[in-house]
ROSE-4610 file (N, C-alpha, C; in Angstrom, 1 decimal, always signed):
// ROSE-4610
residu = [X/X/X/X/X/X/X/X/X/X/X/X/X/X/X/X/X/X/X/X/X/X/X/X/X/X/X/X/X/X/X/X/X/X/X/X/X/X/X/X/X/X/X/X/X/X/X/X/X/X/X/X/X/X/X/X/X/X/X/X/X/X/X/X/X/X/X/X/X/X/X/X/X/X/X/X/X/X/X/X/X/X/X/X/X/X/X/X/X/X/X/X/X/X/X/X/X/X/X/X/X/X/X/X/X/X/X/X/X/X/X/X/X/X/X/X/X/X/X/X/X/X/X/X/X/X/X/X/X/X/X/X/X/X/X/X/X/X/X/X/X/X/X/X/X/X/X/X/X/X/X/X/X/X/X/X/X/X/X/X/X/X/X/X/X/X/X/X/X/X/X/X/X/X/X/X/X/X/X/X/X/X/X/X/X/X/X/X/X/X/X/X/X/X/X/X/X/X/X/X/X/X/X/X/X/X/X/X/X/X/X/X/X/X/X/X/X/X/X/X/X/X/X/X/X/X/X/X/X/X/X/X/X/X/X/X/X/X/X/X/X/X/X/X/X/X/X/X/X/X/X/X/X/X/X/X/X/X/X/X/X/X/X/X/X/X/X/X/X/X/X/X/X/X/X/X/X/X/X/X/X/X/X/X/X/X/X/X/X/X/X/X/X/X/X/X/X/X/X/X/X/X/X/X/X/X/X/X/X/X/X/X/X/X/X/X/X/X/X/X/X/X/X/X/X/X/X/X/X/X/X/X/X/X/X/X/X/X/X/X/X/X/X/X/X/X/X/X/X/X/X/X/X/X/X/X/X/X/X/X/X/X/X/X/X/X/X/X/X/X/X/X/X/X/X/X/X/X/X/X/X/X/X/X/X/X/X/X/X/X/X/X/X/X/X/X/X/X/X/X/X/X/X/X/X/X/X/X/X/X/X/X/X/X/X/X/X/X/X/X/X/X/X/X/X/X/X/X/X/X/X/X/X/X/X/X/X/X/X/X/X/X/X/X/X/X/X/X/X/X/X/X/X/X/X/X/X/X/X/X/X/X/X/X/X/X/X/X/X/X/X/X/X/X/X/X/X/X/X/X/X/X/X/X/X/X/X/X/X/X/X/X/X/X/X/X/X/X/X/X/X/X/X/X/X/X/X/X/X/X/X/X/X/X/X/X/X/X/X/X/X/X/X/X/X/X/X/X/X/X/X/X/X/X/X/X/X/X/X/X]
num = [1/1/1/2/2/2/3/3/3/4/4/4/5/5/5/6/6/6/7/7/7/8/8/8/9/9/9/10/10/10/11/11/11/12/12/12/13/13/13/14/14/14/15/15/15/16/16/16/17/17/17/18/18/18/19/19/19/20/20/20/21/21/21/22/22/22/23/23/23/24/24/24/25/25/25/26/26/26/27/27/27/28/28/28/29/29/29/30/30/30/31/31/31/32/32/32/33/33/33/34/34/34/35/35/35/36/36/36/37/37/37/38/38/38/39/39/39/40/40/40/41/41/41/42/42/42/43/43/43/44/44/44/45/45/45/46/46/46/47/47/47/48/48/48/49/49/49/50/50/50/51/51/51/52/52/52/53/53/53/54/54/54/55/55/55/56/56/56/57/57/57/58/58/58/59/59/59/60/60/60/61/61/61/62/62/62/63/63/63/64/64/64/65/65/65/66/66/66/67/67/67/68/68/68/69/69/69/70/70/70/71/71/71/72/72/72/73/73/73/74/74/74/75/75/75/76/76/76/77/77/77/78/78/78/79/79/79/80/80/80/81/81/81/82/82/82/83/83/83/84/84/84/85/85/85/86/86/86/87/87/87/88/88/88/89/89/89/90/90/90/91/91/91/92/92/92/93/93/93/94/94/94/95/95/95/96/96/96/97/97/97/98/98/98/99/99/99/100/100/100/101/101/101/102/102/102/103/103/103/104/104/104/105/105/105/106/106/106/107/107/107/108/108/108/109/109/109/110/110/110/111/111/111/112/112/112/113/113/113/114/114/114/115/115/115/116/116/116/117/117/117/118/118/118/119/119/119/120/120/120/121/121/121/122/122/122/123/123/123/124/124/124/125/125/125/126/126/126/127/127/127/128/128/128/129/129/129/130/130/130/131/131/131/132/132/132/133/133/133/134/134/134/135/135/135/136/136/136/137/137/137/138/138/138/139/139/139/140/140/140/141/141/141/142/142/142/143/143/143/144/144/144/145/145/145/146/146/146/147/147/147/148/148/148/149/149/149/150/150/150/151/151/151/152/152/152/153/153/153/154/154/154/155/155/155/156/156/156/157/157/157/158/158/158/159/159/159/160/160/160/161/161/161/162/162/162/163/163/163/164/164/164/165/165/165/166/166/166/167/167/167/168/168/168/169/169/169/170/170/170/171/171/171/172/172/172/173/173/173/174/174/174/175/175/175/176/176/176/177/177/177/178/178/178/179/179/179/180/180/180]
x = [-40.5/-40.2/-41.5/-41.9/-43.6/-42.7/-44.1/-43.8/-43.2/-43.1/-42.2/-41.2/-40.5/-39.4/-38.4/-39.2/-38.6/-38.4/-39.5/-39.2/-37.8/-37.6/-36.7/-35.5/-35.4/-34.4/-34.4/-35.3/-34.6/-34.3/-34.5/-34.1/-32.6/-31.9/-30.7/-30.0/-30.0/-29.7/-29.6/-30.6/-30.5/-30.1/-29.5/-28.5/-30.0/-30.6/-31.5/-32.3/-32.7/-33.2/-34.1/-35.5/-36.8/-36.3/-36.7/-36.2/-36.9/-38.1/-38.6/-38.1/-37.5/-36.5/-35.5/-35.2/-33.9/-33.9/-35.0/-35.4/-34.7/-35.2/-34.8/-33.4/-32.6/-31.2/-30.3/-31.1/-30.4/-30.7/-31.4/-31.7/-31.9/-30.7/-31.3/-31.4/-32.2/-32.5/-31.4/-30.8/-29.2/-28.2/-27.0/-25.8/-25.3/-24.5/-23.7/-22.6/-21.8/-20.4/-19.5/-19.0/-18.1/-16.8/-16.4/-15.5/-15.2/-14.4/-14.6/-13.4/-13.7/-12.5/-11.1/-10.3/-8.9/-7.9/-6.7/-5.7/-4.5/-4.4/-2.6/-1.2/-0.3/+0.8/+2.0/+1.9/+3.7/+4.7/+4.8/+6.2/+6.3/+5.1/+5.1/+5.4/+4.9/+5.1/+6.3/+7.1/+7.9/+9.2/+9.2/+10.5/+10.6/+9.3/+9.2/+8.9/+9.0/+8.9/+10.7/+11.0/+12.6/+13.0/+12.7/+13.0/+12.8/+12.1/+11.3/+12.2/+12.7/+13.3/+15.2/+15.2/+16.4/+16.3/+15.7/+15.2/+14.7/+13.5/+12.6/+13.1/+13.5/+13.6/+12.3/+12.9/+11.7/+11.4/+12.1/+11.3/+10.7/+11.2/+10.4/+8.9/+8.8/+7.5/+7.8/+7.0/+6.8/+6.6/+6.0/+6.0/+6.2/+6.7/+6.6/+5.8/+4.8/+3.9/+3.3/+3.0/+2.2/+0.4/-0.2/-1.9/-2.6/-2.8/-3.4/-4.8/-4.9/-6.3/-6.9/-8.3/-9.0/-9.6/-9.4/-9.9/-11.1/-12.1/-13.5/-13.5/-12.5/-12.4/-11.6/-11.2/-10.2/-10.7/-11.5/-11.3/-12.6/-12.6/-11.0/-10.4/-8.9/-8.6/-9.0/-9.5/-9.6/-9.6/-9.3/-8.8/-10.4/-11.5/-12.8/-13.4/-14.7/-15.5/-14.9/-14.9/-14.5/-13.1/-12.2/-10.7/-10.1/-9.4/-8.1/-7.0/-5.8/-4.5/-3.4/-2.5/-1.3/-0.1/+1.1/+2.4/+3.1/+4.2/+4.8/+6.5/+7.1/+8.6/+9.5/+10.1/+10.8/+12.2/+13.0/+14.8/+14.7/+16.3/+16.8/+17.4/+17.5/+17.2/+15.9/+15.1/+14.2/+12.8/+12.2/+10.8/+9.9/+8.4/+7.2/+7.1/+6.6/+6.4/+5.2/+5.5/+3.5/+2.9/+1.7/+0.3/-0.8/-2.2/-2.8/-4.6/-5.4/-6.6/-8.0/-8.5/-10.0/-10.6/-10.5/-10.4/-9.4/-10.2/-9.3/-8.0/-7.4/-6.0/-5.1/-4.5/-3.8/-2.5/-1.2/-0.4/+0.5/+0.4/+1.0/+2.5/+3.4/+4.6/+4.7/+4.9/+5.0/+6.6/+7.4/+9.3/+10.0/+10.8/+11.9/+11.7/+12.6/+12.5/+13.0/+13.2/+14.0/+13.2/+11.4/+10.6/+10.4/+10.1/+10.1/+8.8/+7.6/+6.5/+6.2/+6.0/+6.3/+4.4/+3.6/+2.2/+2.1/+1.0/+0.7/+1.3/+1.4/+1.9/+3.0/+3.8/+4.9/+5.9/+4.9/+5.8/+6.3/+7.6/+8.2/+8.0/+7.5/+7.9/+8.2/+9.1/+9.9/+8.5/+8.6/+7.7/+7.7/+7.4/+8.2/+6.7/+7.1/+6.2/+4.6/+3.9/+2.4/+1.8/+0.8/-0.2/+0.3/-0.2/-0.3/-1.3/-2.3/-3.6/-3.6/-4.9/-4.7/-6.2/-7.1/-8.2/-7.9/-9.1/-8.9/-8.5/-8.0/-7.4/-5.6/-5.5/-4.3/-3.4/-2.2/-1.1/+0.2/+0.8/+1.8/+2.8/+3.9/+4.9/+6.1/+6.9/+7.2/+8.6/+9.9/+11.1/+12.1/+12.8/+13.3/+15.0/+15.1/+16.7/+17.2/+16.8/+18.3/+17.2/+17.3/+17.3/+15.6/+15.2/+14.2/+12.9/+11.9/+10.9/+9.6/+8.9/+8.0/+6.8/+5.6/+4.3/+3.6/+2.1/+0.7/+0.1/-0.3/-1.4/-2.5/-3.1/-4.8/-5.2/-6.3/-7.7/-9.0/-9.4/-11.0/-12.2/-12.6/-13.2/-14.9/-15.2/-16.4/-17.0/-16.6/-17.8/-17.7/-18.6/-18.6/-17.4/-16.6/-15.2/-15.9/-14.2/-14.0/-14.1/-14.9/-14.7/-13.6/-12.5/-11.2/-10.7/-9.9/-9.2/-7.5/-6.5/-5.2/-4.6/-3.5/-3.4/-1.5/-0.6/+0.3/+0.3/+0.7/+1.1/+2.2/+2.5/+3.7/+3.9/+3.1/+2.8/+3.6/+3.0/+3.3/+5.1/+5.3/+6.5/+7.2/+8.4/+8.7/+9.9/+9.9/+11.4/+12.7/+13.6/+14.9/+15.9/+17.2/+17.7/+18.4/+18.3/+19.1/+17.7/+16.5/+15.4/+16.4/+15.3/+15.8/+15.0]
y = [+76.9/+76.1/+75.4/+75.3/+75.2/+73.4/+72.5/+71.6/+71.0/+72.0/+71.9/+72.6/+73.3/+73.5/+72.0/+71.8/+70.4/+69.3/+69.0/+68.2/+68.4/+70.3/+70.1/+69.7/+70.5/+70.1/+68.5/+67.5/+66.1/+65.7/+66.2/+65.4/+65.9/+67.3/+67.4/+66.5/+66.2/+64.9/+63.7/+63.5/+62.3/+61.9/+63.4/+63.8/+63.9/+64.4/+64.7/+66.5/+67.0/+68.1/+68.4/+69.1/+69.4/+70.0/+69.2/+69.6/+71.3/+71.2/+72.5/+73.5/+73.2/+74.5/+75.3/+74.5/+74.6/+74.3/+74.4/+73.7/+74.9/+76.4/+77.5/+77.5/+76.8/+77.5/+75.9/+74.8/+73.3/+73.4/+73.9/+74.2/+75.5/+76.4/+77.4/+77.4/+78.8/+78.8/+78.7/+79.5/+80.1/+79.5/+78.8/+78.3/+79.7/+79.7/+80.5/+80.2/+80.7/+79.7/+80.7/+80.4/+81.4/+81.8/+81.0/+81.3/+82.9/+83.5/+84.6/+85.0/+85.5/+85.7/+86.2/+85.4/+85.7/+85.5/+86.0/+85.9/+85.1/+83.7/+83.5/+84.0/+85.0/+85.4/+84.3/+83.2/+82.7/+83.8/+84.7/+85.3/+85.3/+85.8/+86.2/+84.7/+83.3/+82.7/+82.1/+81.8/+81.0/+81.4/+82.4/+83.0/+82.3/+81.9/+81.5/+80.0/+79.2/+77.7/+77.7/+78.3/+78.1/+78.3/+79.7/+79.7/+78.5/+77.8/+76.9/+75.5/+75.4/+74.8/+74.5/+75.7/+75.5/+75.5/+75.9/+76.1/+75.0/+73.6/+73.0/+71.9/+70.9/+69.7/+69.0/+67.9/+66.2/+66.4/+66.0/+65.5/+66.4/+67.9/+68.4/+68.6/+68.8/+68.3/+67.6/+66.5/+65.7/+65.9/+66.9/+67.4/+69.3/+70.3/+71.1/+72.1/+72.0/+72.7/+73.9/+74.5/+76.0/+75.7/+75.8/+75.8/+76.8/+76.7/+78.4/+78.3/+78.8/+78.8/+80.6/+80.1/+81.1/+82.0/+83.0/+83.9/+83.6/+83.3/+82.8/+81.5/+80.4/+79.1/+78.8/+79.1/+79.1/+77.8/+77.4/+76.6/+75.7/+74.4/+73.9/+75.0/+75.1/+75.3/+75.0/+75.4/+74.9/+76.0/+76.0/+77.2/+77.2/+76.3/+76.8/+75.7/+76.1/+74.9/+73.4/+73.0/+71.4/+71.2/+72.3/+72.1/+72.2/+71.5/+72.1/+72.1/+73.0/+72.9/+73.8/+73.6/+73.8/+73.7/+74.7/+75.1/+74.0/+73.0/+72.0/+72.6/+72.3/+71.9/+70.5/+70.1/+68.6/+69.0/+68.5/+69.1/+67.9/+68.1/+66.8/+65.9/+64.7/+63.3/+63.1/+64.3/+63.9/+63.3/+62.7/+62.1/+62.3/+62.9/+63.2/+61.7/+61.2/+59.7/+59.4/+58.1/+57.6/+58.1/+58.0/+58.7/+58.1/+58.2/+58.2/+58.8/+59.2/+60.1/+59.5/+59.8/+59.5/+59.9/+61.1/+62.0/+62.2/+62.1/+62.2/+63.6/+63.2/+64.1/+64.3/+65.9/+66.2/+66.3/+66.4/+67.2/+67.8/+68.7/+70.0/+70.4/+70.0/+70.2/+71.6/+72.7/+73.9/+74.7/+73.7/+73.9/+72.8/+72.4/+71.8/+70.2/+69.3/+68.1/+67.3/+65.9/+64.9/+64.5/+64.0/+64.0/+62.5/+61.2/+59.7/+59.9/+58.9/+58.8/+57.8/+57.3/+55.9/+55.2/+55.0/+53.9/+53.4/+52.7/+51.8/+50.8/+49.9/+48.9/+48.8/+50.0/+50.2/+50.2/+50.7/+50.7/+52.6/+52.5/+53.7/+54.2/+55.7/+56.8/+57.9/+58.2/+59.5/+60.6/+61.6/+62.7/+64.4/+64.4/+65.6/+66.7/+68.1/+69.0/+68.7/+68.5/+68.2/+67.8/+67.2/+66.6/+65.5/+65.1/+63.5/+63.5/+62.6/+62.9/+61.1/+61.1/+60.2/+59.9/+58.4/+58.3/+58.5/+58.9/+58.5/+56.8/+57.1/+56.2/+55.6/+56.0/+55.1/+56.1/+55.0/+55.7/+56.0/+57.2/+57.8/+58.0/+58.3/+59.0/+59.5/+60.7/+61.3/+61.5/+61.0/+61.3/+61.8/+63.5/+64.1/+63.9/+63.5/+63.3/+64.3/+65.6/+66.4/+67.7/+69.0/+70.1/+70.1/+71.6/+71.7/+71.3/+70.6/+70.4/+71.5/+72.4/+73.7/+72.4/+71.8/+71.7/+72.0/+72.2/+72.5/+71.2/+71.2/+70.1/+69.8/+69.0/+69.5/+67.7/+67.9/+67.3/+68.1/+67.2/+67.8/+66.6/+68.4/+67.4/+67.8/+66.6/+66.8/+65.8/+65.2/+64.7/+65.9/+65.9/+67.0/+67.4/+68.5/+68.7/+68.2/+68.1/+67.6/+65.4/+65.0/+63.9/+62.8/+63.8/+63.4/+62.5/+61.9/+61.7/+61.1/+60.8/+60.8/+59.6/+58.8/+57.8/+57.9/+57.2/+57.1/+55.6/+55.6/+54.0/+53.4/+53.1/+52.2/+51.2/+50.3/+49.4/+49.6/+50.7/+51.0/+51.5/+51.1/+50.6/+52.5/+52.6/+54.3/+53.9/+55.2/+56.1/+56.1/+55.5/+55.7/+56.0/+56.7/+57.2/+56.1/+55.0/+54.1/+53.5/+54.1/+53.8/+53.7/+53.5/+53.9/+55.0]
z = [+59.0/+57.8/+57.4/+56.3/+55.6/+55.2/+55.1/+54.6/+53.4/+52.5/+51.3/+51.6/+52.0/+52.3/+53.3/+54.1/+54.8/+53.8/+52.6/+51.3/+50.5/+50.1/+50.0/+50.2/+51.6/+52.6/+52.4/+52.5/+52.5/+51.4/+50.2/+49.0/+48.9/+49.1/+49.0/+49.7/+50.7/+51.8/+51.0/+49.7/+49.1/+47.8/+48.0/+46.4/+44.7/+45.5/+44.3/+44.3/+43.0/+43.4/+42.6/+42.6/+41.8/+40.4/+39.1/+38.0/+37.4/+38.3/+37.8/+38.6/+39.7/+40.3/+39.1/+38.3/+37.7/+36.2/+35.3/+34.4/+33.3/+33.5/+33.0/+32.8/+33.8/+33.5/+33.3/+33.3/+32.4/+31.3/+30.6/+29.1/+28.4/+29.0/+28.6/+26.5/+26.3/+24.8/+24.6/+24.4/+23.5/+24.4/+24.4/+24.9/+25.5/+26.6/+27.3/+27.8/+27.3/+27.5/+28.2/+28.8/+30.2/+29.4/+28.1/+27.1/+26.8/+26.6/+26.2/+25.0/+24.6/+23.0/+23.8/+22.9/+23.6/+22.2/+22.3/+21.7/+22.4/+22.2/+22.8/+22.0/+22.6/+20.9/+21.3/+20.1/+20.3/+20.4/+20.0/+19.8/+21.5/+22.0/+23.8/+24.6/+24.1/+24.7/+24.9/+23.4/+23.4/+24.2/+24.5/+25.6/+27.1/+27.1/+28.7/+28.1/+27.3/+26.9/+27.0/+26.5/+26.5/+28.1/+29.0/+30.2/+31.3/+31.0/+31.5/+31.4/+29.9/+29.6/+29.9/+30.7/+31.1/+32.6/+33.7/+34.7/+35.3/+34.9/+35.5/+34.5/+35.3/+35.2/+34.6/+33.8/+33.8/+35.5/+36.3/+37.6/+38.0/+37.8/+38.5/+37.9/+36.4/+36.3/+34.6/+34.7/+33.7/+32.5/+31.8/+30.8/+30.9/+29.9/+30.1/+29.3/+29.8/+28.9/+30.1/+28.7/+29.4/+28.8/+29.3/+29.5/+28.6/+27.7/+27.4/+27.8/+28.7/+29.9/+29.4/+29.3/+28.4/+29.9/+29.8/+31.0/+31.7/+31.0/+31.6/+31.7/+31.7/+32.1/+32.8/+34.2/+34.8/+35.7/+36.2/+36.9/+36.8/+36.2/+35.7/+34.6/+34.3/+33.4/+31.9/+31.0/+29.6/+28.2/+27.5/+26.2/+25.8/+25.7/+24.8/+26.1/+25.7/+26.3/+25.9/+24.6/+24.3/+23.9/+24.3/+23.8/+25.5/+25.4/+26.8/+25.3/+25.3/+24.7/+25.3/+25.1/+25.7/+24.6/+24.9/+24.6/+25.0/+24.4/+25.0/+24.5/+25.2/+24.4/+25.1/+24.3/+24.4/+23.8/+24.6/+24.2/+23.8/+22.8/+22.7/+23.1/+23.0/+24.1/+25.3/+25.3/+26.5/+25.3/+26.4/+25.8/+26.5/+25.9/+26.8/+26.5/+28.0/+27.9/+28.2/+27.7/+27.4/+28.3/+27.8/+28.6/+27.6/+28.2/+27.9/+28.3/+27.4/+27.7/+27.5/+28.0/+27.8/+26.7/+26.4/+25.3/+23.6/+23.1/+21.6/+21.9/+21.6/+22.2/+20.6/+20.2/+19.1/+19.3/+18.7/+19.0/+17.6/+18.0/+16.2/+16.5/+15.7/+15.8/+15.1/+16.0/+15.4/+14.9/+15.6/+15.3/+15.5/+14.9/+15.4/+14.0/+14.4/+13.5/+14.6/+14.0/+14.5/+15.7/+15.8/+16.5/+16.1/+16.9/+17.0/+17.6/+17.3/+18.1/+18.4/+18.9/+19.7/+20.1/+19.2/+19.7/+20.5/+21.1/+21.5/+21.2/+20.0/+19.4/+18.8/+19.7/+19.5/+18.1/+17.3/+15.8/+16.4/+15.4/+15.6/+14.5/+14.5/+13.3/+13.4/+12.6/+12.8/+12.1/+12.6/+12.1/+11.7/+10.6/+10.4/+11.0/+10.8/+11.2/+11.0/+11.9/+10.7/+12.4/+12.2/+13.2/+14.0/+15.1/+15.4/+16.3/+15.5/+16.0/+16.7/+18.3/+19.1/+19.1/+19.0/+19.9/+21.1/+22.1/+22.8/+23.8/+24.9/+25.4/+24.9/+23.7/+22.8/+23.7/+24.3/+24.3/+23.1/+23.8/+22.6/+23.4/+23.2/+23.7/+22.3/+22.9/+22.2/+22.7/+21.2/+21.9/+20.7/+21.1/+20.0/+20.1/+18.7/+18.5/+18.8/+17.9/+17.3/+17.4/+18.2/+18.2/+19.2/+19.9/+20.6/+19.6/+19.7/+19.5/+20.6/+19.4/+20.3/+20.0/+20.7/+19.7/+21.0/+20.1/+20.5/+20.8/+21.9/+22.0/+22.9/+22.6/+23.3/+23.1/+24.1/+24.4/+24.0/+22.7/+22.7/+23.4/+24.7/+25.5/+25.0/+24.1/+23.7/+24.9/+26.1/+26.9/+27.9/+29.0/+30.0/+30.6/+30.7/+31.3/+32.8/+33.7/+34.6/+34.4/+33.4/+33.9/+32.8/+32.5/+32.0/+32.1/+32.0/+32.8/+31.9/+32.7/+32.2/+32.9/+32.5/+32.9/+32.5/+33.0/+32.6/+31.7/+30.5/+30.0/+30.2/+31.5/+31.8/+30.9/+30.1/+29.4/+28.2/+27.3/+26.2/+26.1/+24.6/+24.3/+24.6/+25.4/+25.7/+24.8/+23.9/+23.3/+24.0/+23.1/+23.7/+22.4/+23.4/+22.5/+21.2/+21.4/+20.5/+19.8/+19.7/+18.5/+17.2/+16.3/+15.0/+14.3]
């Protein structure tokens, strides 16, 4: 082993590494994104949001959403480089309960009505088909009166994926069925 090799050997030890080892491929010219073109089809998914829906409990998992995880992003999971989104459904009387993200977070009511969204500051509004868009951090929770609620929803992670993060808002004001 030659004396620069022993160098390097000790700087990994010290959590550091030679920027010109690596300079070519931290900056490369053109962006390379492991993303690769994909199609998700509702018609294909929504059969298994309903199966799902009768099958798997709240407890057993907390919200029921499907991932649409893009073939070249599998791990972590994420649909583009700066998007994670996901297939949700919400029956009536359940509520996706507070939460909250690091990340500016959307969610697109693609069926259903009789959808209550519940702030931070706990003002209540009922919501018809359309957007409900979140800064980051703000808690939301979501509680449907009257018929299945299908929506889309995502995290756009414009800081580096992996350092996400998700939080439950025990705090924030949760949906019940005697709202108004």
């Amino acid at each position: 082993m030659t004396t620069d090799d022993l160098a390097y050997k000790a700087l990994e030890g010290l959590g550091a590494a030679p920027l010109w080892r690596f300079y070519g491929n931290l900056f490369p010219a053109q962006p390379k994104s492991r993303a690769v073109p994909y199609l998700w089809n509702w018609r294909e998914l929504r059969p298994h949001l309903l199966h799902f829906s009768r099958t798997l409990s709240l407890e057993e998992a907390e919200r029921r959403v499907l991932m649409l995880v893009n073939p070249g992003l599998t791990d972590p999971p994420a649909t583009v480089n700066t998007l994670y989104a996901g297939l949700q459904i919400i029956l009536p009387g359940e509520t996706a309960q507070a939460h909250r993200h690091t990340s500016n977070a959307f969610r697109f009511i693609l069926e259903g009505d009789g959808v209550i969204a519940v702030a931070v500051n706990g003002c209540i509004a009922p919501t018809a088909t359309g957007w409900l868009l979140d800064a980051g951090w703000t808690p939301r929770a979501l509680y449907v009166t009257t018929g299945a609620v299908f929506c889309a929803a995502g995290l756009l992670l414009l800081a580096m994926r992996g350092n996400q993060s998700t939080a439950k808002a025990t705090h924030a004001t949760q949906p019940t069925p005697s709202s108004p």
